[in-house]
TORPAKOL-252514 format. One record per residue (C-alpha): residue in one letter; x, y, z. Coordinates in nm, 4 decimals, decimal comma. Layout:
BEGIN
> A | X | Y | Z;
...
This chain:
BEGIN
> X | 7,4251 | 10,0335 | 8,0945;
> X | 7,6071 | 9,7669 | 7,9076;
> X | 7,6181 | 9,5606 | 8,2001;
> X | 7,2152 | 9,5967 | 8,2168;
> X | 7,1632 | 9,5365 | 7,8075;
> X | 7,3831 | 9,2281 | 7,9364;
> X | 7,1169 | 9,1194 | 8,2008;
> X | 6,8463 | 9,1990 | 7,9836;
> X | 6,9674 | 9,0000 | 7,6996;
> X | 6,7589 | 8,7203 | 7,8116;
> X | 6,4469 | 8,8491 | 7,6160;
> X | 6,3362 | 9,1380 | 7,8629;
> X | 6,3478 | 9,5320 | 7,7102;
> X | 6,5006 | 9,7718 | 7,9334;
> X | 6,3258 | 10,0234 | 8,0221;
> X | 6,4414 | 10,3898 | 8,1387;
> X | 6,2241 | 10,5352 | 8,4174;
> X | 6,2454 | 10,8052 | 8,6779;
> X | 6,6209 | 10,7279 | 8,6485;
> X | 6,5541 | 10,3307 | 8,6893;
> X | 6,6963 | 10,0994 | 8,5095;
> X | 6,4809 | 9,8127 | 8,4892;
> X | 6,4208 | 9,4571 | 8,2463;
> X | 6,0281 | 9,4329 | 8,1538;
> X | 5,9699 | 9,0642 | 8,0358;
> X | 5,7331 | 9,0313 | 7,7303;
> X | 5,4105 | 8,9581 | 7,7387;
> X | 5,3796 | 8,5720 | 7,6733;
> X | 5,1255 | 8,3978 | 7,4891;
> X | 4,8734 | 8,2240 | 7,7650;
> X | 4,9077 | 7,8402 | 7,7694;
> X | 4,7731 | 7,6686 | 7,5034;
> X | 4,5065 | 7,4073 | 7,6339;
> X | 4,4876 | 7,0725 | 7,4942;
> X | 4,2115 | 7,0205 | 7,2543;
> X | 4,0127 | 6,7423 | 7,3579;
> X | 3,9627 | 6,4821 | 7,0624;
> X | 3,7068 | 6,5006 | 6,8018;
> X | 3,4796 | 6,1875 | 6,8117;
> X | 3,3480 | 6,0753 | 6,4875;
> X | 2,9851 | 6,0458 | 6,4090;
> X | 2,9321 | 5,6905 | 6,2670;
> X | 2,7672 | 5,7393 | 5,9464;
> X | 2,4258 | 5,5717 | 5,9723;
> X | 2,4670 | 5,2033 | 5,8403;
> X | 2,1750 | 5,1280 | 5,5559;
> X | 1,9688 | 4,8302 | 5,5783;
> X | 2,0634 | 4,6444 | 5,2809;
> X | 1,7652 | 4,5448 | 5,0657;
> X | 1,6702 | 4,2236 | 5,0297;
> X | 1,6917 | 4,1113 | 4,6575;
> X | 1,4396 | 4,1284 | 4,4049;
> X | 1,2197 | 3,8668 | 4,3364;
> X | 1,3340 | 3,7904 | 3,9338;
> X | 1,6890 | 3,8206 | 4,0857;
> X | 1,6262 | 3,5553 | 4,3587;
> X | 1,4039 | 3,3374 | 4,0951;
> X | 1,7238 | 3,3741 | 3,8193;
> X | 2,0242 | 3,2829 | 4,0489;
> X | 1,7651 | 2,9696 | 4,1956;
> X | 1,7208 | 2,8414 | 3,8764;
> X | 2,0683 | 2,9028 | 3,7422;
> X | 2,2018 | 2,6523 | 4,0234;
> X | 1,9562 | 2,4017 | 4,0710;
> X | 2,0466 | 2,3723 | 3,6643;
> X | 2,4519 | 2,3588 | 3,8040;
> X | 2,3691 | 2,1431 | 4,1223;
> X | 2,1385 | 1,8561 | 3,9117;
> X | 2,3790 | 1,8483 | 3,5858;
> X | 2,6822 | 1,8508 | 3,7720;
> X | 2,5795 | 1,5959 | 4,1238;
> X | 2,9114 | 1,4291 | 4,1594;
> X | 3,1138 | 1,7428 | 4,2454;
> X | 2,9482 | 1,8310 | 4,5724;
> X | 2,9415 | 1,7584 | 4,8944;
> X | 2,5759 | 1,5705 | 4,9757;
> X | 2,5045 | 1,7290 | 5,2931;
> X | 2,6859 | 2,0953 | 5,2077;
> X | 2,4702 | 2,1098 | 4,8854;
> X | 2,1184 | 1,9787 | 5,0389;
> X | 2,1244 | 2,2706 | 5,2661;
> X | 2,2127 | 2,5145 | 4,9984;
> X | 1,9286 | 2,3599 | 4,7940;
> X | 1,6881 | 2,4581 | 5,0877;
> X | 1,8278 | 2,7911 | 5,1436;
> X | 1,7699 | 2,8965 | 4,7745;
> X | 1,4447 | 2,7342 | 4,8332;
> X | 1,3003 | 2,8931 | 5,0906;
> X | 1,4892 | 3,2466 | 4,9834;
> X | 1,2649 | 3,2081 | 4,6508;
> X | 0,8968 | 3,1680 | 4,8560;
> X | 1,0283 | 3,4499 | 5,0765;
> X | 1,1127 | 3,6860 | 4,7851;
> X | 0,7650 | 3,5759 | 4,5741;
> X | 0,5493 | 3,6518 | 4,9224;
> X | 0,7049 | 4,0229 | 4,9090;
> X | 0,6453 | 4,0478 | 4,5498;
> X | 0,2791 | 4,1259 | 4,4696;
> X | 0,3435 | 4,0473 | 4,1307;
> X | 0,5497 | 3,7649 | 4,1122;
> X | 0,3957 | 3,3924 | 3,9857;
> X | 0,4060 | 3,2494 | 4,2856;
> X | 0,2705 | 2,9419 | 4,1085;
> X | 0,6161 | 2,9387 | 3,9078;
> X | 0,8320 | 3,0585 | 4,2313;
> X | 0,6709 | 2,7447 | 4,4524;
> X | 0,7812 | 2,5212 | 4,1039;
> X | 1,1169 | 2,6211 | 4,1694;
> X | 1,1222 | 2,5617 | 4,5170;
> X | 0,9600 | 2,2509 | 4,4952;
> X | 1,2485 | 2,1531 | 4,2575;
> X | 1,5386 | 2,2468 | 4,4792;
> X | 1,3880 | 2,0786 | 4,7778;
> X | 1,3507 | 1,7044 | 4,6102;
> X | 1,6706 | 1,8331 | 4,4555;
> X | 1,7978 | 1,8388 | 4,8159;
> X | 1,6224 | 1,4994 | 4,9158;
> X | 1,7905 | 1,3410 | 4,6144;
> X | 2,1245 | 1,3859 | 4,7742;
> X | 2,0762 | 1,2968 | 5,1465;
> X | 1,8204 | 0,9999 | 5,0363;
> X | 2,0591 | 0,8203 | 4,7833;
> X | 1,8047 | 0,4736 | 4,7445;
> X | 1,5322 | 0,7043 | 4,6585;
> X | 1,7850 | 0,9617 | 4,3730;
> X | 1,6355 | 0,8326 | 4,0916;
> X | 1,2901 | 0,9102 | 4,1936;
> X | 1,3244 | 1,2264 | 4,3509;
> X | 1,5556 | 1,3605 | 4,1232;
> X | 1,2702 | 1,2729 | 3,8310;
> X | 1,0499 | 1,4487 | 4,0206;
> X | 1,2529 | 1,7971 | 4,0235;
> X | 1,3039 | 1,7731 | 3,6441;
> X | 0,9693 | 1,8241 | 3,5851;
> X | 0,8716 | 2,0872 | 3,8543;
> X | 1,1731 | 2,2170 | 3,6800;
> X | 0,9979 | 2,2288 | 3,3619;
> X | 0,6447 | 2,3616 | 3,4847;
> X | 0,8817 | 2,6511 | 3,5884;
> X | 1,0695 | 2,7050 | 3,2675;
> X | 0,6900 | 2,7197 | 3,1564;
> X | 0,5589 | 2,9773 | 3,2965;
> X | 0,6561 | 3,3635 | 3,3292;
> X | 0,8058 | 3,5042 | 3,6749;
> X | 0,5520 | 3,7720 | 3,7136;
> X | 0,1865 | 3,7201 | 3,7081;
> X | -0,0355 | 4,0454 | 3,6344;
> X | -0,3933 | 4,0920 | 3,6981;
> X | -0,5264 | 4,3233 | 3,4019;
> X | -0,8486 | 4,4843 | 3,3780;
> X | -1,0682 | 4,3333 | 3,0666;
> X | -1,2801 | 4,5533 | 2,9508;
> X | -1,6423 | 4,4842 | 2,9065;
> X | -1,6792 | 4,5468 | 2,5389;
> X | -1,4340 | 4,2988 | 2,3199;
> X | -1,2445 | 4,5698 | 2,0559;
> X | -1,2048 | 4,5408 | 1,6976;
> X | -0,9904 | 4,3017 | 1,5658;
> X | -0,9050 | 4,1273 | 1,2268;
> X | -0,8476 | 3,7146 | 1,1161;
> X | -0,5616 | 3,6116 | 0,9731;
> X | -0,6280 | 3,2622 | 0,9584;
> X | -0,8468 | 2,9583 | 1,1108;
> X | -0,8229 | 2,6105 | 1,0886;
> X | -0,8606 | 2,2638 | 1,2308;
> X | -0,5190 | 2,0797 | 1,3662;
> X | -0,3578 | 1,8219 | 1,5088;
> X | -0,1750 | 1,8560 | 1,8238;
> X | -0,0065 | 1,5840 | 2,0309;
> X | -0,2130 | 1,3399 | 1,8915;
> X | -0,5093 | 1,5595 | 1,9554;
> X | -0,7664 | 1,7686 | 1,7321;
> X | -0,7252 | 2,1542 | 1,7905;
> X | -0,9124 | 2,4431 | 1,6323;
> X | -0,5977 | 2,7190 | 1,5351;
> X | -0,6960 | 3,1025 | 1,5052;
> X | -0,4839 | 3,3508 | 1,4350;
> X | -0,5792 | 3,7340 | 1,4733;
> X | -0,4551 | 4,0829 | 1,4637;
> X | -0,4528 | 4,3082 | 1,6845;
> X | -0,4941 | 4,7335 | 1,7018;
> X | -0,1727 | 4,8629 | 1,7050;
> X | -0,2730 | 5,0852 | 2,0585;
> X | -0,4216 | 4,7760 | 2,1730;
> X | -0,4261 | 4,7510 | 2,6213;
> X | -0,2888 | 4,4207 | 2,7891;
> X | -0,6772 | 4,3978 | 2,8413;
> X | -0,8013 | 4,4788 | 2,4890;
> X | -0,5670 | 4,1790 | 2,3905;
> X | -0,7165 | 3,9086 | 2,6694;
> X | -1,0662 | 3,9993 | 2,5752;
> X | -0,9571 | 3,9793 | 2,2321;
> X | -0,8282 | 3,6254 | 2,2928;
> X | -1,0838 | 3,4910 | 2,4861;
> X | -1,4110 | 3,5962 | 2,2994;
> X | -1,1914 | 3,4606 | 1,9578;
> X | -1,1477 | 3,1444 | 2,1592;
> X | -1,5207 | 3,0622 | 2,2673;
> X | -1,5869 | 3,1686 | 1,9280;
> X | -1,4111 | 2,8805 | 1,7516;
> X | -1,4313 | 2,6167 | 2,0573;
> X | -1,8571 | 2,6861 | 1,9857;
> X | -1,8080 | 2,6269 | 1,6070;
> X | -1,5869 | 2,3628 | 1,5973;
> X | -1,6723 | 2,1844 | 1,8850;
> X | -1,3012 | 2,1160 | 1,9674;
> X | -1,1659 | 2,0005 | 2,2819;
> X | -0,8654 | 2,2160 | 2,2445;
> X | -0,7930 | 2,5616 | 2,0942;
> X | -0,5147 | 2,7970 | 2,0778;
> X | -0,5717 | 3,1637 | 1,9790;
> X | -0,2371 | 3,3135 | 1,8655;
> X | -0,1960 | 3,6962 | 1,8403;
> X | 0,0013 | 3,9529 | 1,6142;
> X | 0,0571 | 4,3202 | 1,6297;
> X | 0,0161 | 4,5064 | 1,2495;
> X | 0,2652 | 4,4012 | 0,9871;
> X | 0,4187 | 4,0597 | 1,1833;
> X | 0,4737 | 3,7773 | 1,0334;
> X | 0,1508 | 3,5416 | 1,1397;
> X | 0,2569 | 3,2307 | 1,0294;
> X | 0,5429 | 3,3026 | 1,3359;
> X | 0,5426 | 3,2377 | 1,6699;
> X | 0,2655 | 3,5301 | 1,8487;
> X | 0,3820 | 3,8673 | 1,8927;
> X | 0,0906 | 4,0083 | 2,0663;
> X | -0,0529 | 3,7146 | 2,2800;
> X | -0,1646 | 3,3690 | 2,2759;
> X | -0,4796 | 3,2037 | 2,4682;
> X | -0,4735 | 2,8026 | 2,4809;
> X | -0,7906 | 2,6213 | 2,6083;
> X | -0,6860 | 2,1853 | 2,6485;
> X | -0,9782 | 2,0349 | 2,7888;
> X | -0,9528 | 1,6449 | 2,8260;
> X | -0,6698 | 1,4999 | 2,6926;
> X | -0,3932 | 1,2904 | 2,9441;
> X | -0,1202 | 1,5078 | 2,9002;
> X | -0,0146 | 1,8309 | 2,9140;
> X | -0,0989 | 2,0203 | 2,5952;
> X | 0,0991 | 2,3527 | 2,4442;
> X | 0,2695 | 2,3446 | 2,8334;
> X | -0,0711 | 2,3304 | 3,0256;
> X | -0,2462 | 2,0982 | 3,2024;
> X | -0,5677 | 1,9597 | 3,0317;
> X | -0,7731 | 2,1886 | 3,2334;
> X | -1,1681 | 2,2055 | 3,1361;
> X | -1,2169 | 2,5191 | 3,3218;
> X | -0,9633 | 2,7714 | 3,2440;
> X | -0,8335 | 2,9292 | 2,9590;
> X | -0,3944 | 3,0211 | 2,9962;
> X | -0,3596 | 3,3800 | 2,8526;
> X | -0,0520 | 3,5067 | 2,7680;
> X | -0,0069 | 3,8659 | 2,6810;
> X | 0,2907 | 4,0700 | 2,5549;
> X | 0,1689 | 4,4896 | 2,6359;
> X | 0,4550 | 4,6214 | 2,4489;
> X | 0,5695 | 4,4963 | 2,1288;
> X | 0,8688 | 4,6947 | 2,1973;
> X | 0,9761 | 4,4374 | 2,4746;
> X | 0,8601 | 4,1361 | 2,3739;
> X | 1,0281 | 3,9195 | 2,6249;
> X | 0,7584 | 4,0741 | 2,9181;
> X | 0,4829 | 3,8531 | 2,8858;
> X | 0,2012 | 3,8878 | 3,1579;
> X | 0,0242 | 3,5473 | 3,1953;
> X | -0,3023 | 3,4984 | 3,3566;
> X | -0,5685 | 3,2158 | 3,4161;
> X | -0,9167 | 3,3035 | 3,3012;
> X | -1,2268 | 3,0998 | 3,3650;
> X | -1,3839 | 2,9818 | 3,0476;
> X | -1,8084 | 3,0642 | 3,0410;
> X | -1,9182 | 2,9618 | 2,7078;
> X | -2,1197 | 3,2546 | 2,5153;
């Protein structure tokens, strides 16, 4: 018996049967397989958005003001194509915006590429790079985005603060300033502007006028809080920013006096009354 508990000592149990000594092996565990490798699922990769438009128009104009004021630390050829790149980035961003001035963007990237020129051309710098500076300036001019508003049909109530003959850049002007309701629409305040506008170019038979605009209780002797409309027909140079322009009024108009700095501008034909 011990001799049996000896052979059994291995693991087995002896068992006692019939008179039989015997070793019964445990039951073992089946194999274990191998467990084939878990792939990973890529994660879908996004699409990265393009940038917005006023993003692409800020960072264009920020360096073409870093590239022109600062010429001698680059690389001619390096910073011509850089030029065009920011160039062409801005048209592409303005043609996917259906708000954005693409009158300003096409400024801007007008700039940058005589900015470009200016630096691979160096016997034509001076010229080109006079040039930029002012398509520079038209930009700086002129708001990024450029709304279309609905005017109504019916011009709403407003009240004069002020008229009065001028003179502007060597020019006569006719100078109105009005105010506004205080629920006034972006198109209450155009048709506002305009029909205040005919009104004084008809009875003062000036060549230019500028409408400014106030919301109730600002300052009107200040710059306009509301709006301003400038009509410069004639003339040789560019009057109040615009063109001398014997067709069309320039309307800017500020929809919430709460954000001042989001001016809509738009180009109106002028029909006298």
């Amino acid at each position: 018996m011990r001799a049996s508990q000896r052979v059994c000592s291995a693991g087995g149990v002896l068992l006692l049967a019939s008179g039989l000594l015997a070793c019964a092996e445990p039951e073992r565990p089946p194999p274990r397989r191998a467990l084939a490798p878990i792939e990973a699922t890529p994660a879908p990769t996004a699409t990265p958005r393009p940038p917005g438009y006023e993003v692409v128009a800020r960072n264009a104009a920020q360096r073409y003001l870093e590239i022109d004021t600062q010429r001698e630390r680059y690389q001619p050829e390096r910073v011509a194509l850089e030029a065009r790149d920011l160039a062409a980035a801005l048209r592409a961003a303005a043609a996917r915006d259906p708000s954005a001035n693409r009158q300003a963007a096409e400024e801007l990237a007008t700039a940058l590429d005589l900015l470009a020129l200016a630096f691979v051309e160096p016997d034509r710098a001076p010229t080109l790079l006079a040039a930029a500076r002012a398509r520079y300036a038209s930009f700086l001019a002129q708001p990024l985005r450029h709304v279309v508003i609905a005017v109504p049909s019916a011009v709403p109530g407003y009240r004069l603060r002020g008229e009065r003959l001028v003179t502007r850049e060597g020019r006569p002007a006719s100078e109105a300033r009005v105010e506004v309701d205080p629920g006034a629409t972006a198109g209450e305040i155009l048709a506002t502007l305009v029909a205040v506008l005919r009104s004084a170019r008809e009875r003062t038979g000036a060549s230019a006028v500028v409408v400014y605009a106030y919301w109730p209780g600002d300052d009107s002797s200040g710059p306009f809080t509301a709006g301003r409309a400038a009509y410069a027909c004639g003339g040789q140079s560019a009057w109040l920013g615009y063109p001398p322009d014997c067709e069309t009024v320039q309307v800017d108009v500020v929809p919430d006096r709460e954000a001042p700095l989001q001016r809509i501008h738009q180009r109106v034909p002028y029909v006298p009354r």
